[in-house]
N, C-alpha and C positions, 0 to 999 in steps of 0.2 A: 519454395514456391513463391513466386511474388503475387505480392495482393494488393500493392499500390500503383499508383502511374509514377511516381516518383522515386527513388533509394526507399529499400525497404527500411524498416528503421532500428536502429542498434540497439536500445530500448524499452522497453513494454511497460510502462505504467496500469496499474490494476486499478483502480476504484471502483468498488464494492460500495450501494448506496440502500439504505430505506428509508421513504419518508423524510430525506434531507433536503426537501424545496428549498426552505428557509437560508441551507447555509451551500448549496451545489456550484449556484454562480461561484462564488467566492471560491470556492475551489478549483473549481475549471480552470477557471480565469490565472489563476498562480502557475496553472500547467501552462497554458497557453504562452505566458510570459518565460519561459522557462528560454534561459539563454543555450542553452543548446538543442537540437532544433531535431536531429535523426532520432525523430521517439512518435511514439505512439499512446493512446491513452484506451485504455478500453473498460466503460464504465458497464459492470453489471447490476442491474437493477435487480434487488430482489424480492421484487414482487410489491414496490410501493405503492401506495394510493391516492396519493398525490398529483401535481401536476410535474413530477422528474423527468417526464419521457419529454415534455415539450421545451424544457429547459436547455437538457442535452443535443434537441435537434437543432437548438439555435445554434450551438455550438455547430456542432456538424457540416452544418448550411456553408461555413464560412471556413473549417478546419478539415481537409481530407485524413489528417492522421487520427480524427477521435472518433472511434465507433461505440453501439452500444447492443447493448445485449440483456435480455429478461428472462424470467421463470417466477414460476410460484414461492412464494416463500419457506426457502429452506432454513442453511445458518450461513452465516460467516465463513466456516470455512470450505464449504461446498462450492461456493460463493466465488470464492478466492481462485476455490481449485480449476471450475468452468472459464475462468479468466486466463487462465493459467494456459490451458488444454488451445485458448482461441487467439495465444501473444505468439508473436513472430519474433521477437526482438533475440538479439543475442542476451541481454541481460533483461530480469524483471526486478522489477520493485513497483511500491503499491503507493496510495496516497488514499486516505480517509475522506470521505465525503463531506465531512465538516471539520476539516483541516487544510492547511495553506504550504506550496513549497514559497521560498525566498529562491529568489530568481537563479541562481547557482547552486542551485540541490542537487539537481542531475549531472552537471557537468564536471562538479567536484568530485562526483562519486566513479563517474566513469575515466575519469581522469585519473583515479587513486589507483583504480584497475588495470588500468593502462601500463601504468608504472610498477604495477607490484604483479603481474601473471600468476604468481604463489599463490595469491588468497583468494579463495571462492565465492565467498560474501560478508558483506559488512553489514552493521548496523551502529545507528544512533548518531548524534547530533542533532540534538530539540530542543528547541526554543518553548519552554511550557508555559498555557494561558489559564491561571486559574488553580486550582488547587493541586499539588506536586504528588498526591498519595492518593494509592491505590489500595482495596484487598489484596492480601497475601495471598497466594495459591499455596502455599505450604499450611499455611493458618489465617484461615476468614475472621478470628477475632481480633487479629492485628492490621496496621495498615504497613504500605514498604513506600518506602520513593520511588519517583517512577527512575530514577538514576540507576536504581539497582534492576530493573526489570528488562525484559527483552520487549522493545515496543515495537513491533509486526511490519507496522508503517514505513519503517526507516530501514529493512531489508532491503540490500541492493545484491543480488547477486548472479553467479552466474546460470543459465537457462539449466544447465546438466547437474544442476543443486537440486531443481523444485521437479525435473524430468525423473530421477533418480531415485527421490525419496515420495516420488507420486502424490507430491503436494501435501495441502493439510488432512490432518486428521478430524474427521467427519463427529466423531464421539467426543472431541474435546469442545468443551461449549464456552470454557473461561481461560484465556490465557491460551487459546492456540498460537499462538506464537511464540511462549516459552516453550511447548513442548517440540516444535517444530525447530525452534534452536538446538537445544539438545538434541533433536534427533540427527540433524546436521551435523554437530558436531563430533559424530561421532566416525562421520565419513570425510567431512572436506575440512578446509582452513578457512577459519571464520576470525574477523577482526572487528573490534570497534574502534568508531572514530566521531571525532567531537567535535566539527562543524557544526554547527548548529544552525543549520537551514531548514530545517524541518521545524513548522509551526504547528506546536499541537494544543487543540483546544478542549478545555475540560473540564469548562462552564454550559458544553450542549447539554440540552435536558433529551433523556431515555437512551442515553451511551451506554453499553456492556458495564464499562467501567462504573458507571455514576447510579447504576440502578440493583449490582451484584451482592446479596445477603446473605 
C-alpha cells in the first residue's frame, strides 16, 4: 500500500521517545542527514510531557518521510512494537531519542544486506559516549561492557524478523533487546558488525540503563 507521494521507502527507522526535549533535535537532525535517503522515520511518543510533539512537527513541516505517533504511557517495548505494526519499510531499525546516527549508519547497513541476502539482521557498531558499562542481566550485582551486550538500537533487519517473532516482548522491562536477540536467533541468521556509526550516549540522566537496581 503506498502512503507517500514519492518511493515508498526501503527503510523504517523506529524512535521511541519520553520527555527527550532536551536531546530530540539532535537526533532527528542525524536522521535527517542521513546519506541515504529511501527511509522513513517514525517517532513514537510515549506519552511525554514535554514540549516533543512541537519539536517533531518542525521536523515534519519540512520532511514528508517523518511521521509521528502517541499513546499513554506504556513501556519500551510496546512502544517499539506500535512502531513496528505502523513501518512500511522493507527493513527496520531503530534510533534512541537521545542518540545520534553518523551520516552512513543506514547506508552501510543496507548495503551489507544487499551483498549478503543470507543474513536477516545485524547489530552493533557504536561509537560509546560516557560510561562503557552496564547491569548485567544474568547478575544485577556486576556490571558487563556494553561490547558484550546486544544493544537494541543498532538492529537492522529484515521486516519478516520483527513480523515473525511479533515484535518485543511486552513483560521484559530490562534488556528487551537481549532477549529479542535470542529469540531471533533461534529462527533467522543474525550478524554482528563493527562500523561504528552509531553514537550512543550514556551520560542522559533517567535512561533504563543509568537508573536500573
Amino acid at each position: 500500500m503506498d502512503i507517500y507521494k514519492e518511493k515508498n521507502p526501503l527503510v523504517s527507522v523506529i524512535m521511541v521517545t519520553y520527555n527527550r526535549a532536551d536531546y530530540l533535535k539532535r537526533s532527528i537532525q542525524s536522521y535527517v542527514e542521513q546519506n541515504f535517503k529511501l527511509t522513513e522515520l517514525i517517532v513514537v511518543d510515549d506519552g511525554s510531557q514535554d514540549n516533543t510533539f512541537s519539536i517533531v512537527m518542525d521536523f515534519m513541516k519540512k520532511h514528508d518521510n517523518i511521521r509521528y505517533m502517541r499513546h499513554t504511557n506504556r513501556n519500551i517495548s510496546l512502544s517499539k512494537n506500535a512502531g513496528i505494526i505502523a513501518s512500511s519499510g522493507q527493513y527496520i531499525t531503530f534510533l534512541d531519542s537521545d542518540d545520534i546516527y553518523k551520516p552512513d549508519h543506514i547506508s552501510i547497513r543496507y548495503e551489507f544486506m544487499q551483498q549478503h541476502p543470507e543474513i536477516d539482521m545485524l547489530e552493533g557498531g557504536v561509537t560509546i559516549i560516557g560510561n562503557p558499562y552496564v547491569r548485567d542481566i544474568e547478575n544485577f550485582n556486576q556490571n558487563i561492557h556494553l561490547s558484550k551486550c546486544h544493544i537494541g538500537a543498532t538492529f537492522f533487519g529484515k521486516r519478516e524478523v520483527f513480523i515473525k517473532l511479533n515484535g518485543y516482548n511486552k513483560k521484559v522491562e530490562y534488556s528487551e533487546d537481549s532477549a529479542f536477540w535470542k529469540k531471533a536467533n533461534q529462527f533467522f541468521n543474525l550478524k554482528k558488525i563493527d562500523h561504528p556509526s552509531y553514537v550512543y550516549y550514556r551520560d542522559t540522566p533517567g535512561s533504563v540503563c543509568n537508573t536500573i537496581h
